[in-house]
C-alpha positions as CSV (number, residue, x, y, z in Angstrom):
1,X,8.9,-50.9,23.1
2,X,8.4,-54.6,22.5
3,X,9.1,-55.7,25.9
4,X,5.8,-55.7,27.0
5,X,5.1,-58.2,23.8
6,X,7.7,-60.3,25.3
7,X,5.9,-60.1,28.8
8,X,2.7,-61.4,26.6
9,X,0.4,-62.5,29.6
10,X,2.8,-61.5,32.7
11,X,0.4,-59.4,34.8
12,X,2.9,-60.2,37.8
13,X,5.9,-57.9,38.7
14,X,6.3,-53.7,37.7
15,X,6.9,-52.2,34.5
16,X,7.8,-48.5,34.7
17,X,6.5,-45.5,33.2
18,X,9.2,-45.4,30.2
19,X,7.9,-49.0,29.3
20,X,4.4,-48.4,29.2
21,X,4.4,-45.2,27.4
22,X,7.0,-46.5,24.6
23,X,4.7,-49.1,24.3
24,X,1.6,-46.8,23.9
25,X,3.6,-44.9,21.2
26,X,4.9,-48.1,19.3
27,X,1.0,-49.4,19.6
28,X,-0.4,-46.0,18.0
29,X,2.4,-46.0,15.3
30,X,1.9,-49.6,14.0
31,X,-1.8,-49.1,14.4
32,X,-1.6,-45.8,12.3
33,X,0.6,-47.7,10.0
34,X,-2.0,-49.9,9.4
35,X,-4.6,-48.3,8.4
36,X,-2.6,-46.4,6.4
37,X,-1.6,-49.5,4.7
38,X,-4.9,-50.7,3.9
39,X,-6.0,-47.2,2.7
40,X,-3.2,-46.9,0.2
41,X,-3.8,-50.6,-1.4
42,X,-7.6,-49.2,-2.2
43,X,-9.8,-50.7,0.2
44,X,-11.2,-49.0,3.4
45,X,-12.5,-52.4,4.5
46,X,-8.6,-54.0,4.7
47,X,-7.5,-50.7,6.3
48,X,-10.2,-51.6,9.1
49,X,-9.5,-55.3,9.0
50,X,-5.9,-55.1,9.3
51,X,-6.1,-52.4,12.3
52,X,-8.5,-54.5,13.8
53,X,-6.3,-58.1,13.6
54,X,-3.8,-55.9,15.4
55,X,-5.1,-54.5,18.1
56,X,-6.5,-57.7,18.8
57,X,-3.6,-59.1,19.1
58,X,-1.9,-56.5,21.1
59,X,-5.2,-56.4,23.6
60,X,-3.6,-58.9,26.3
61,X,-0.3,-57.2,26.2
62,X,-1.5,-54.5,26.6
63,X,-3.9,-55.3,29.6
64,X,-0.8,-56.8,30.7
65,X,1.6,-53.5,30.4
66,X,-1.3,-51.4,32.2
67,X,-1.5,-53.9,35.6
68,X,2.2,-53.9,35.6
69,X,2.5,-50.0,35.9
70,X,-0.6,-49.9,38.3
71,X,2.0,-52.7,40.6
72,X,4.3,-49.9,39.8
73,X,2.3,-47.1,41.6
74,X,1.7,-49.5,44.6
75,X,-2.2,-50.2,42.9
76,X,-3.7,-52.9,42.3
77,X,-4.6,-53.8,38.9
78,X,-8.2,-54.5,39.4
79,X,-8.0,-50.3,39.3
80,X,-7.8,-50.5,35.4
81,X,-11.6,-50.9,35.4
82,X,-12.3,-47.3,36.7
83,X,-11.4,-47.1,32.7
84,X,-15.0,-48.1,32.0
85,X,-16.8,-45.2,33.6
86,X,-17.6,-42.6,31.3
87,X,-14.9,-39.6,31.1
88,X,-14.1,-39.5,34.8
89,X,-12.8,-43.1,35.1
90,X,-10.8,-42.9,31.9
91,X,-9.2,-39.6,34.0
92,X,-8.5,-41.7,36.7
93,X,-6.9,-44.5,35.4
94,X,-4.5,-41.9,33.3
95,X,-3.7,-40.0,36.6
96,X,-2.6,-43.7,37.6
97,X,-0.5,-44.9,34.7
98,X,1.2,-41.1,35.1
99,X,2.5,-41.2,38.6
100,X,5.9,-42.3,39.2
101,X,7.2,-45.1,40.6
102,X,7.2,-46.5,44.3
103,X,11.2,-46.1,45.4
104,X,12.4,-49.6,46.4
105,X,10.2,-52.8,46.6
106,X,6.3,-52.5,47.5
107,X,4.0,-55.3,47.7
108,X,3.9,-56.7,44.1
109,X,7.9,-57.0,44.2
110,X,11.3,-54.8,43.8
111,X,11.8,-52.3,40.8
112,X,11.3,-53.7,37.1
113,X,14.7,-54.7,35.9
114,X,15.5,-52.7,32.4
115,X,18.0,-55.5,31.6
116,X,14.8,-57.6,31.5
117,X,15.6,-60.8,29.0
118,X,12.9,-63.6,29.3
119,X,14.4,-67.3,29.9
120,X,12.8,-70.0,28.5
121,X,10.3,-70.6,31.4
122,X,9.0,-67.1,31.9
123,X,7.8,-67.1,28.0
C-alpha cells in the first residue's frame, strides 16, 4: 500500500493491478480518516484543510501509480488524460487501470518486481 509512496515521482517501469488498487484503498481510508478527524475536533474548516494537505501530497504519487499501471497494460501514460473528458473519459481510463497485465516484458520493461525495495539512488 505504501509502495507507490516510496516510488514518489517514478513514472518509469510497471506497477500491477494489486499495487494500484491497495493504493487507492489506503488513499480513500487515510483521506476518510481525515476528515473524520477534523470533524470530531469541532471544526469543518480543519476537516477540509487536513484532507486537503493530504491529497496534495499524495497527488504526484499518485499520478505516478496510475502511469505505471497504464506501462502495465502496454499504454502509454499520456492516456491518463482521457480522465478529463466528462463521464466517458473517466470510463476509459478505469477500463485501463482494470485490465490485466501484459505477460512477460512489453516496451516500458519486464514485470514489476513485488520484492521491490528502493536503494539509495532510486529514492
Amino acid at each position: 500500500m505504501l509502495r507507490p509512496y516510496k516510488r514518489y515521482a517514478d513514472f518509469r517501469g510497471r506497477s500491477t493491478r494489486t499495487e494500484y488498487w491497495l493504493f487507492v484503498l489506503f488513499y480513500l481510508i487515510v483521506y476518510v480518516a481525515c476528515l473524520l478527524v477534523g470533524t470530531a475536533s469541532g471544526s469543518e474548516n480543519a476537516s477540509v484543510a487536513l484532507a486537503s494537505l493530504f491529497a496534495l501530497g499524495s497527488l504526484v504519487p499518485s499520478l505516478a501509480v496510475a502511469v505505471r499501471r497504464l506501462h502495465d497494460t502496454d499504454r502509454s501514460g499520456w492516456n491518463i488524460l482521457w480522465g478529463f473528458l466528462p463521464i466517458v473519459g473517466t470510463i476509459v481510463v478505469l477500463v485501463f487501470l482494470c485490465l490485466p497485465s501484459t505477460p512477460g516484458t512489453n516496451r516500458f520493461g519486464p514485470p514489476d518486481d513485488p520484492n521491490f525495495a528502493p536503494d539509495a539512488t532510486e529514492i
